[in-house]
C-alpha positions as CSV (number, residue, x, y, z in Angstrom):
1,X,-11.7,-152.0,-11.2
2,X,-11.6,-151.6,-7.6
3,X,-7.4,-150.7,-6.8
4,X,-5.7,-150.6,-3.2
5,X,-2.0,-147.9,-2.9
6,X,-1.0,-148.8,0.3
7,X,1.8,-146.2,1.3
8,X,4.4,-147.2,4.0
9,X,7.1,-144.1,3.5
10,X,7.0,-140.4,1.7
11,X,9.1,-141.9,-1.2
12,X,6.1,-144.3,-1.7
13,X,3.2,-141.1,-2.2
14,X,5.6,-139.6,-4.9
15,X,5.8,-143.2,-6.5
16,X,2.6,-143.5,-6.6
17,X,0.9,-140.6,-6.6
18,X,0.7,-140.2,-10.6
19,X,-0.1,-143.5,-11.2
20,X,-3.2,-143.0,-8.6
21,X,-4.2,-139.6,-10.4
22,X,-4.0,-141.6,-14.3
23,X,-6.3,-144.4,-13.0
24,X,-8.7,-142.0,-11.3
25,X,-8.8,-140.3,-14.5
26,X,-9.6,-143.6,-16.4
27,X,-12.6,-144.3,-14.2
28,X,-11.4,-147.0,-11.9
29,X,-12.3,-146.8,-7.7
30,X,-8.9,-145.9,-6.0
31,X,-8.5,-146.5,-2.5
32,X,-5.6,-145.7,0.0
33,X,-3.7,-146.8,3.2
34,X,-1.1,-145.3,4.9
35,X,1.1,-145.9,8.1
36,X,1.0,-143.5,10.7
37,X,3.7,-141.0,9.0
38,X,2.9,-137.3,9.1
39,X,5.1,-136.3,6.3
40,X,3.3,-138.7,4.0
41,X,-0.1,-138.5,5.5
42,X,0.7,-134.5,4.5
43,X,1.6,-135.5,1.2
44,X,-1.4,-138.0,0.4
45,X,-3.7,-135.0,1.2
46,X,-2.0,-132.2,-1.1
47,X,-2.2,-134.9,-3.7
48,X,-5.6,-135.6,-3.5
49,X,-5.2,-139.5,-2.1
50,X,-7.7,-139.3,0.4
51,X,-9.6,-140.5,1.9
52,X,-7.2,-143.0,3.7
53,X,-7.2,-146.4,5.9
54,X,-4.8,-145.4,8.7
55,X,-3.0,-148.2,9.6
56,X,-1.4,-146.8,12.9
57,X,2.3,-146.3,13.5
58,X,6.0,-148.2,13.0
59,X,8.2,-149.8,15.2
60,X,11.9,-149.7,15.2
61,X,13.3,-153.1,16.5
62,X,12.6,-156.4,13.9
63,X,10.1,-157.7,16.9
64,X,8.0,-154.6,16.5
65,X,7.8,-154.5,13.0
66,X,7.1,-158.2,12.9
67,X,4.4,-157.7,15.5
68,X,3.1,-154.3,13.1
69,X,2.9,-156.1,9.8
70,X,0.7,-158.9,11.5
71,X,-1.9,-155.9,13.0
72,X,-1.4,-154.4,9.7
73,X,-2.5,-157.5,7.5
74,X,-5.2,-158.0,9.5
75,X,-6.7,-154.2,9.2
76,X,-6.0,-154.3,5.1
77,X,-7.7,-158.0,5.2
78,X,-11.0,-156.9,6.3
79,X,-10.9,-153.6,4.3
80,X,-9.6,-155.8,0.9
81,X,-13.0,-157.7,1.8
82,X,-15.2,-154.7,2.8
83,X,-14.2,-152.4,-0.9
84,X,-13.7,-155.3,-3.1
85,X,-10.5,-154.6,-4.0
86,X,-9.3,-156.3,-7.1
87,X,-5.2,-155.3,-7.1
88,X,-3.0,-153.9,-4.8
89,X,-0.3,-151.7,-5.5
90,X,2.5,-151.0,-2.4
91,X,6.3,-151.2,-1.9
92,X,5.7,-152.8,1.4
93,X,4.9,-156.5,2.7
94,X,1.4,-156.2,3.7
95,X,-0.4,-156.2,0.6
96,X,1.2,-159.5,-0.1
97,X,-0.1,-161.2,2.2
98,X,-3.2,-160.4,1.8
99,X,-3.5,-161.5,-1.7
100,X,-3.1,-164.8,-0.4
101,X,-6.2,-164.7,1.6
102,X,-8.4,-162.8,-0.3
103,X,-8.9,-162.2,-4.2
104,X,-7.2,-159.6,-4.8
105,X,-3.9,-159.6,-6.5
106,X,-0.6,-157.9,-5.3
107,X,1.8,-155.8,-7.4
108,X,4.7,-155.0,-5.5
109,X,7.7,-152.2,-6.4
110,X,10.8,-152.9,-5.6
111,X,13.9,-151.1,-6.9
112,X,16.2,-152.5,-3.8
113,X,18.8,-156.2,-4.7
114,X,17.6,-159.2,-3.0
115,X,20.6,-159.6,-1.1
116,X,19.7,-156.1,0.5
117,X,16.4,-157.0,1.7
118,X,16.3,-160.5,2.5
119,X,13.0,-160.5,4.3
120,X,11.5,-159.0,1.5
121,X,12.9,-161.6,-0.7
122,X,11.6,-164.7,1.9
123,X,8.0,-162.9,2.9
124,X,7.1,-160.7,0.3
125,X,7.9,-161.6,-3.0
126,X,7.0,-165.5,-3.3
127,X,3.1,-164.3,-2.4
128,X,3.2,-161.2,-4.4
129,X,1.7,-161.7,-8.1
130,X,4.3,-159.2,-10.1
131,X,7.5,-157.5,-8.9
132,X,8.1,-154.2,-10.9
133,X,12.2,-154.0,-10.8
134,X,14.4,-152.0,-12.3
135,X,15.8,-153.7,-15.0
136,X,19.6,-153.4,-13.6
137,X,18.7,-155.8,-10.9
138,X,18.7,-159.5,-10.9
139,X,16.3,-161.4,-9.6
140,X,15.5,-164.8,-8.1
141,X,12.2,-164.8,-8.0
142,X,9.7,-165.9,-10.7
143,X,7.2,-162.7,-10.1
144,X,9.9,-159.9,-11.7
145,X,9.0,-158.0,-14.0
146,X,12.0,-155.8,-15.1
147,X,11.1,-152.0,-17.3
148,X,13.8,-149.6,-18.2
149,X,13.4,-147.2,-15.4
150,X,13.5,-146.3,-11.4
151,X,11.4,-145.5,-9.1
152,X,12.3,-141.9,-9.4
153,X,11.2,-141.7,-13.0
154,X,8.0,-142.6,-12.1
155,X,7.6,-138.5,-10.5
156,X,11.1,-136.7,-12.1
157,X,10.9,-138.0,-15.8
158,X,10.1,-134.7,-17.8
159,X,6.9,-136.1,-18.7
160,X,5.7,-135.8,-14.8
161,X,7.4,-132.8,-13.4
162,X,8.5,-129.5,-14.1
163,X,10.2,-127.7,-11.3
164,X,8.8,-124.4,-10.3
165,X,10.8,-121.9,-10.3
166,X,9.1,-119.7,-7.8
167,X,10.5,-122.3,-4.9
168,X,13.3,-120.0,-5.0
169,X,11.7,-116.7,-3.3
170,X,10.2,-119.0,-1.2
171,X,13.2,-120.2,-0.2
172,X,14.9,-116.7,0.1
173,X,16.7,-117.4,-2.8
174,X,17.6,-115.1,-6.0
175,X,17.9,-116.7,-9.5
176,X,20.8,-118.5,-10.6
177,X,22.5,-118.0,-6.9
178,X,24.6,-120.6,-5.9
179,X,22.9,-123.2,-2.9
180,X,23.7,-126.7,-1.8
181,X,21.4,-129.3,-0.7
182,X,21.7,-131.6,2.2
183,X,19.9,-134.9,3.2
184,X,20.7,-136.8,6.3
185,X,18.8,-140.0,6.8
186,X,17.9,-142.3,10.1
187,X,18.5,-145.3,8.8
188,X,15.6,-147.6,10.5
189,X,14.1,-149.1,7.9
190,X,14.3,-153.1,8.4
191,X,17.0,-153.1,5.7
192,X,19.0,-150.8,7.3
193,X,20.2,-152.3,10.3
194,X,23.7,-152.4,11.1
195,X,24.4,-149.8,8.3
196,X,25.4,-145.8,8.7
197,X,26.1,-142.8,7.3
198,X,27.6,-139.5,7.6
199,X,28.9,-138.6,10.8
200,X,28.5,-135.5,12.5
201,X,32.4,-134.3,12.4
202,X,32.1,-135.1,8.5
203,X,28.8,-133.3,7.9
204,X,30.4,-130.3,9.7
205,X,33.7,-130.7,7.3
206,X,31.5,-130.5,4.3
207,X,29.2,-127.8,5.4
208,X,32.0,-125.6,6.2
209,X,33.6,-126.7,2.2
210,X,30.4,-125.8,1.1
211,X,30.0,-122.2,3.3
212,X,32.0,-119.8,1.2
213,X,30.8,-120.9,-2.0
214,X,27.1,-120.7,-1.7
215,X,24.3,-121.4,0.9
216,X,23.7,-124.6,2.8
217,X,20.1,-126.0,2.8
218,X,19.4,-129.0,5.1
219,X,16.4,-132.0,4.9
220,X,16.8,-134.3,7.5
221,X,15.2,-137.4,8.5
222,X,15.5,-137.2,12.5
223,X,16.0,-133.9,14.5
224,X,18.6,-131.6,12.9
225,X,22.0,-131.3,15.4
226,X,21.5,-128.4,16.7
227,X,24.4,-126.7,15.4
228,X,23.2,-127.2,11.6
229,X,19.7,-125.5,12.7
230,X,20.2,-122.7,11.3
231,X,20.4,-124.4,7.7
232,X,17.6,-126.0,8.0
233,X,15.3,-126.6,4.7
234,X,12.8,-123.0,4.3
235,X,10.3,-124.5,2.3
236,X,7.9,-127.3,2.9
237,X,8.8,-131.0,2.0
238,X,6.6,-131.2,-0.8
239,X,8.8,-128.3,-2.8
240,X,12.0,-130.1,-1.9
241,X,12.2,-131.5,-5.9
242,X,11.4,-128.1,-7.0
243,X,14.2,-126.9,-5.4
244,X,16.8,-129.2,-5.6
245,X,16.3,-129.1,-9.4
246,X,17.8,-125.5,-9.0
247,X,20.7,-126.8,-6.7
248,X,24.4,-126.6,-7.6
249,X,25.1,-130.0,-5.5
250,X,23.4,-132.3,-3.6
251,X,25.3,-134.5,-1.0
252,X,23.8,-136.6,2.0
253,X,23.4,-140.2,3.2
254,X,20.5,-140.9,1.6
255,X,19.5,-143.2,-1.1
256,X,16.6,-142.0,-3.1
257,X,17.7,-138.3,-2.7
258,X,20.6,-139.1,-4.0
259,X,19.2,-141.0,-7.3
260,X,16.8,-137.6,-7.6
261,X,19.0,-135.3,-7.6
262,X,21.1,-136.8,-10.3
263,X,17.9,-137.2,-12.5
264,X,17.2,-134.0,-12.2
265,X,20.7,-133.1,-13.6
266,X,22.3,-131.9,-10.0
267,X,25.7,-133.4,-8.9
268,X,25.1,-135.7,-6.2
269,X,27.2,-137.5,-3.9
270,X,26.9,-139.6,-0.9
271,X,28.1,-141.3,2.0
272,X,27.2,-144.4,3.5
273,X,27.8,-148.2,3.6
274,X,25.7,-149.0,1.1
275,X,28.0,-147.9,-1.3
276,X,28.6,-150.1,-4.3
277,X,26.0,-152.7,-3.1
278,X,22.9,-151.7,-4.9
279,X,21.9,-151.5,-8.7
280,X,20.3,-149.0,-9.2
281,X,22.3,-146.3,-8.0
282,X,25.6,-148.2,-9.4
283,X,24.2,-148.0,-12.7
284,X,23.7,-144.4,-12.6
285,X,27.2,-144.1,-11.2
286,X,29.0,-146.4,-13.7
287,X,27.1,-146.1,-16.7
288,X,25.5,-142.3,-16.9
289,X,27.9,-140.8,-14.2
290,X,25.0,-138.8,-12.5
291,X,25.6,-139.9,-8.8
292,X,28.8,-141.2,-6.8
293,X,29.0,-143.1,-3.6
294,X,31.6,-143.6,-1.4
295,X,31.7,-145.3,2.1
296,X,32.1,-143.8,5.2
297,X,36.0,-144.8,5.9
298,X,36.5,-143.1,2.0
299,X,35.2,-139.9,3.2
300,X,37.9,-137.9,2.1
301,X,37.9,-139.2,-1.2
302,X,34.2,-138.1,-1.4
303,X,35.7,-134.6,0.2
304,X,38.5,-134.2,-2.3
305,X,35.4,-135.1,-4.9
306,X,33.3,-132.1,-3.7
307,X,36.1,-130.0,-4.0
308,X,37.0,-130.8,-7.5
309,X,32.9,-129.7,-8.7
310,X,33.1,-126.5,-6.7
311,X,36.0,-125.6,-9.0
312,X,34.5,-126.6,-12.5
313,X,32.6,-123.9,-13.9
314,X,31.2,-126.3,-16.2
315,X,29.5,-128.6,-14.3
316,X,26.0,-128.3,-14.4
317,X,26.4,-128.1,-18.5
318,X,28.4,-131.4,-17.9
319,X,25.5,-132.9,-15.4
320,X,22.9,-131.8,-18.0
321,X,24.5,-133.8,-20.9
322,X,24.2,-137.1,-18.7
323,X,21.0,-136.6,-17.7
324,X,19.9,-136.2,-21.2
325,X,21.6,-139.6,-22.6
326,X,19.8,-141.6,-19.3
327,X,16.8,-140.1,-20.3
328,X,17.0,-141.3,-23.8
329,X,17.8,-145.0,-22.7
330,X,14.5,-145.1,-20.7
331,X,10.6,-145.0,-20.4
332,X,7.9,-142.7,-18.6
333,X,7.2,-145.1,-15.9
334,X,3.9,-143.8,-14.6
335,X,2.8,-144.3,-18.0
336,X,4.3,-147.9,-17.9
337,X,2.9,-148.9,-14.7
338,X,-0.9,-147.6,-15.5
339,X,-1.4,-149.7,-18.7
340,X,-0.1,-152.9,-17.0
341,X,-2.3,-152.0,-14.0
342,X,-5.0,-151.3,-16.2
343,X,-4.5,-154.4,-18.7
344,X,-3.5,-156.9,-16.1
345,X,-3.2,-160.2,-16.9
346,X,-3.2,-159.5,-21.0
347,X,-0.4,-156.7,-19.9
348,X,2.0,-159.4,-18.4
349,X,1.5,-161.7,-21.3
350,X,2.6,-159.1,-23.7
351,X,5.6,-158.3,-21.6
352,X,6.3,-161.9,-21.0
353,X,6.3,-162.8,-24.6
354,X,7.7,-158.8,-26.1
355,X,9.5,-156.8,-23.3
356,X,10.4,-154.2,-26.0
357,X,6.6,-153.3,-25.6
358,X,7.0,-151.0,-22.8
359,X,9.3,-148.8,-25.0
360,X,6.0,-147.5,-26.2
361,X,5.7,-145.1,-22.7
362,X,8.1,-142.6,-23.8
């Protein structure tokens, strides 16, 4: 079987990128795409998903990105024809499409509510063939097919990922010292517009919170302010897990780093105005307690939060204990995701008729 990962962000090569390695294993032709993303063009290549279609770069305002999809359908439609391609995996629109011209089917991941992505909801998922969602979110359309899992799982579950410990010296770091990670976002994804995050007076409160109780480590999305250069992250982007699996506290405006740091057992909170609107992270909030969001104007209730975990000595004992229960509730999702791919359609007939089945991928 002939399979297409088309990659349109860095969170989609980590997805993805064990799921590619399993059915390259197997014996099936994988084949890649990408957008014109140095981070996850870097990523794709340490992986070993190579080599890649390049579908050229992203646009920030809706017109652009309306006018990029269309280029972009029209590159994958011709390469779908050339390589034969018999299902296409992606968290993007594209591929969707393009099942509707050609042969191939479409699997598309989405772990984001449909009333957080309403162009996905219009022009993606009624010409996709399957939807893999998180089973926390509802979903309109017919295509959803819910597992017990995230996206994150599909990487962090303990099945796929062991941290290395020798991040640390990389990072100048000595065992068991005390470090906090930070992730600021840009928000210009297409369902991010009109929403924000941190601003810069409230990343400076928190850093200088943070200061005298260990050291400050930034990620950030766009160009660092330049008076938080000097915390900027020491190690390369694809050790980030590594190390935040050492961290004492994670806290940012991102989504997914968010959600991966409270897998990997590491308090995590965050602050932006997505708060309380999405699933997934509101079930790890109310139901496992691994993650916390609070909106902007509640920043200090999010402050008085941080202070509160710098003074329990027993939080990272506590965080462990949560992790461990959400762990036990769900499945490895890379192995999930590979038999489907690899069984399609008898897969989805099983899971139509026995959704239980996928508690098999432990």
């Amino acid at each position: 079987m002939n399979i297409l990962i088309d990659i349109g962000h860095p969170a989609h090569v980590h997805l993805l990128k064990n799921v590619a390695a399993e059915l390259k294993k197997k014996g099936h032709g994988v084949f890649f795409s990408v957008r014109d993303i140095p981070v996850a063009k870097r990523l794709m290549e340490m992986y070993g998903m190579m080599p890649y279609l390049d579908l050229g770069g992203k646009k920030d305002s809706l017109l652009g990105k309306a006018k990029t999809v269309l280029h972009q359908d029209r590159l994958l439609f011709h390469f779908v024809r050339k390589n034969k391609i018999d299902i296409g995996l992606s968290s993007g629109i594209a591929l969707s499409h393009v099942s509707r011209l050609t042969s191939m089917k479409s699997f598309n991941f989405d772990d984001d509510d449909d009333e957080a992505e309403k162009l996905v909801v219009k022009y993606c998922h009624p010409m996709t063939d399957v939807v893999f969602t998180p089973d926390c979110i509802s979903r309109k359309t017919e295509h959803a097919l819910h597992y017990a899992g995230t996206h994150e799982l599909a990487y962090l579950h303990p099945n796929r990922f062991i941290p290395d410990e020798s991040v640390l010296e990389r990072a100048g770091l000595k065992k068991d010292e005390r470090f906090f990670i930070m992730r600021f976002v840009a928000f210009k994804g297409h369902h991010d517009v009109g929403q924000n995050g941190l601003s810069v007076e409230q990343k400076r409160r928190l850093i200088e919170l943070l200061k005298p109780n260990g050291r400050v480590i930034i990620t950030s999305e766009r160009q660092i302010e330049p008076e938080f250069e000097e915390y900027r992250l020491p190690v390369p982007p694809e050790e980030i897990h590594s190390l935040m699996a050492y961290a004492s506290m994670f806290l940012g405006d991102s989504q997914t780093m968010t959600s991966e740091a409270g897998l990997l057992g590491v308090p995590s909170l965050k602050c932006n105005t997505f708060a309380g609107q999405l699933s997934v992270p509101n079930e790890m909030e109310d139901k496992y307690g691994l993650c916390y969001a609070y909106l902007p104007d509640d920043f200090e209730k999010m402050y008085e939060h941080v202070k509160s975990l710098l003074e329990n000595p027993n939080v990272k004992a506590e965080w462990a204990e949560k992790r461990k229960r959400f762990m036990a509730d769900k499945i490895d999702v890379t192995a999930f995701f590979t038999w489907f791919i690899e069984n399609y359609p008898e897969s989805k007939r099983i899971m139509k008729e026995n959704p239980d089945y996928q508690y098999r991928f432990r």
